[in-house]
N, C-alpha and C positions, 0 to 999 in steps of 0.2 A: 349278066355280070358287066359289060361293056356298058349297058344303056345305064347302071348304078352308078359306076364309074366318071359318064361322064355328067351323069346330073352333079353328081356330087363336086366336079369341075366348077360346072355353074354356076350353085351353089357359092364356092370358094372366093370366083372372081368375083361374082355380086357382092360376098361381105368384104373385098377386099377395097373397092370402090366406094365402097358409104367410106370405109374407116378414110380411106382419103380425102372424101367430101367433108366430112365432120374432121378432121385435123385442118381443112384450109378455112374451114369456119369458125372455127376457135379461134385458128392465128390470127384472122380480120379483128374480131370481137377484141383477143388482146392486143392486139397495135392500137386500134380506137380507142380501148380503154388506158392504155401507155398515153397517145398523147390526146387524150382527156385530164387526165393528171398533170402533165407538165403545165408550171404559171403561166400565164398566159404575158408577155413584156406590158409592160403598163403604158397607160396613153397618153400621148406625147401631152406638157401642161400647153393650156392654147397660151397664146402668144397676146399680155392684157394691151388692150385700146390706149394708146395712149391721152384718148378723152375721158379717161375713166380716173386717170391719175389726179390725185387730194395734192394739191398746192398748198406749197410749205405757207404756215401761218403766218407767217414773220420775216423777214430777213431777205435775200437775195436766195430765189430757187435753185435747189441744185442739180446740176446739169448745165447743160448748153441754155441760155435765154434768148427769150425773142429780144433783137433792139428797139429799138425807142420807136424806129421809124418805120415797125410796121405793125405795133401796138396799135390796132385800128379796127373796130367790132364788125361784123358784118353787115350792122345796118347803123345810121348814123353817124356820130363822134363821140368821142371819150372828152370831157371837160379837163381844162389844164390841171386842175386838182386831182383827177382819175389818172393820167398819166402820171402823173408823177408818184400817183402811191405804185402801179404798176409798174415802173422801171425796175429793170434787174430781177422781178421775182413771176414775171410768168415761162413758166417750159416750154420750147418749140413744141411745135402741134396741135397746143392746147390755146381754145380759143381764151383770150384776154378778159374779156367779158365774164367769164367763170370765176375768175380769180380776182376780178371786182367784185363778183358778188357775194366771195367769200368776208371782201372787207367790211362790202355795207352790210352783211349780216352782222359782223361784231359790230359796227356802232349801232345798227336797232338793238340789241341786247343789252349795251352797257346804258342807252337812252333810258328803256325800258324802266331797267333796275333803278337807274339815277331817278327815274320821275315820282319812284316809292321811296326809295332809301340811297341817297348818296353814298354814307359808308358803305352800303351792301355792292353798293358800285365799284368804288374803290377797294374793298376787299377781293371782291372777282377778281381783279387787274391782279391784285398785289401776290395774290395766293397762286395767280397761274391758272384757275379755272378759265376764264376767258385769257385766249392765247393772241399774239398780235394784235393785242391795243395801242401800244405805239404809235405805231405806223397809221394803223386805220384812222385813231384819232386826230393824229397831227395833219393829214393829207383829207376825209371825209367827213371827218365831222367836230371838228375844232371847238366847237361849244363846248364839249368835253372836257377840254384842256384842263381842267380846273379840278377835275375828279382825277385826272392820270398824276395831277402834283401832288395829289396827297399817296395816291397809289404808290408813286414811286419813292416815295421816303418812308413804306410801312417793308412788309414779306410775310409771305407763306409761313404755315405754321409747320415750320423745319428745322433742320439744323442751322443756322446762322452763322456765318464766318464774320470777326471782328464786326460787329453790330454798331452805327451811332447811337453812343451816350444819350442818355435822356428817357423819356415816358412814355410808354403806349399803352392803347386799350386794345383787349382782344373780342374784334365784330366776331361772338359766339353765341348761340344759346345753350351750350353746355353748360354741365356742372362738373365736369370732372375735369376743364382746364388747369393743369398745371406748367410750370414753367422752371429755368433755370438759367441764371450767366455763369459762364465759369471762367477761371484765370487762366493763364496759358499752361499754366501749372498743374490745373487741373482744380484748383482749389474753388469750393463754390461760392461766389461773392454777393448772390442773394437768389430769392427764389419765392416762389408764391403758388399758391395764394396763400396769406397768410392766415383767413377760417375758411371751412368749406364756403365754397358761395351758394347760395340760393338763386331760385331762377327770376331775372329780372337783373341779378344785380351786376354791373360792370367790373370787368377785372382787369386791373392793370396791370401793368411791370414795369420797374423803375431797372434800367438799365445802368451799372455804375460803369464810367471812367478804369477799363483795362482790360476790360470783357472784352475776349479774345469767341467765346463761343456761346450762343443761347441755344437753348432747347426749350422746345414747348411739346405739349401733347391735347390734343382738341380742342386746339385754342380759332381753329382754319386762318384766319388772319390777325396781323397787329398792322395797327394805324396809329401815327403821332397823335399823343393825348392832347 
């Protein structure tokens, strides 16, 4: 009776030791599995180069600028013409050079275009497709000059605020240019085309004297007729 007794102790304490072994294993597996589940914080955004930053196309860059007087490339000299389109528009850190070569890329582009089609040239400008021709023109490539003066008396195929009077064609090969002026009233004071057009054929718009707003739609540019 004693030796029953005490196996059956044995017994007792051995199962009472697994179930403790298996409870402190569970609870590992669930804490692991608790924070398995929690998100993990996200990672931190890296911090950009500021050799990486796109200079503004036009205009004086924003932010802090390099001055005049240490606009200086790391190998050579910048030409008086080079300096002067750089002034006010390259960002501290960022070398000068970069942002020259943003300019001589637009006047290869408008060059380009000019050496097929002038209008096609002066529509880029005028539509906003090519950005900072101003500047590039007047300061790198001045030959141009003569494609930004038409550019600049045409616009983009948009809403129009108070338009000059007078005639333009719209550089498209659409067919579905349409157009409108209206009064300040709202009233419309002409519009076109007046037959569908077919392809080849130019379409214009006579802008009258009070036109306050033009609209067009796939017209991309107009240039004085």
């Amino acid at each position: 009776m004693y030796r029953r007794t005490a196996a059956a102790a044995v017994v007792l304490a051995a199962t009472l030791t697994l179930t403790a072994c298996g409870s402190g294993g569970d609870d590992k597996a669930s804490a692991d599995a608790a924070s398995a589940a929690k998100p993990k914080p996200p990672a931190a955004s890296p911090v950009p180069d500021p050799a990486d930053a796109t200079p503004a196309p036009s205009g004086s860059a924003p932010g802090p600028v390099l001055p005049d007087a240490k606009l200086t490339p790391k190998t050579g000299n910048f030409k008086e013409n080079e300096k002067k389109y750089l002034s006010g528009r390259v960002p501290e850190k960022m070398d000068p050079a970069a942002v020259l070569q943003t300019g001589q890329e637009t006047c290869q582009r408008i060059e380009r275009t000019a050496k097929r089609d002038k209008d096609a040239a002066a529509a880029s400008i005028a539509s906003g497709e090519i950005t900072g021709a101003r500047d590039a023109i007047n300061h790198l490539c001045p030959e141009q000059k003569p494609v930004l003066a038409v550019a600049e008396k045409g616009f983009g195929d948009s809403p129009r605020t108070a338009p000059a009077p007078g005639t333009y064609r719209a550089v498209t090969q659409s067919t579905t240019c349409t157009w409108e002026a209206k009064a300040k009233d709202g009233t419309v004071l002409a519009s076109g085309p007046e037959s569908p057009p077919t392809p080849g054929t130019k379409i214009t718009a006579t802008i009258p004297p009070g036109t306050t707003e033009f609209h067009s739609t796939t017209c991309y540019a107009w240039l004085p007729a």
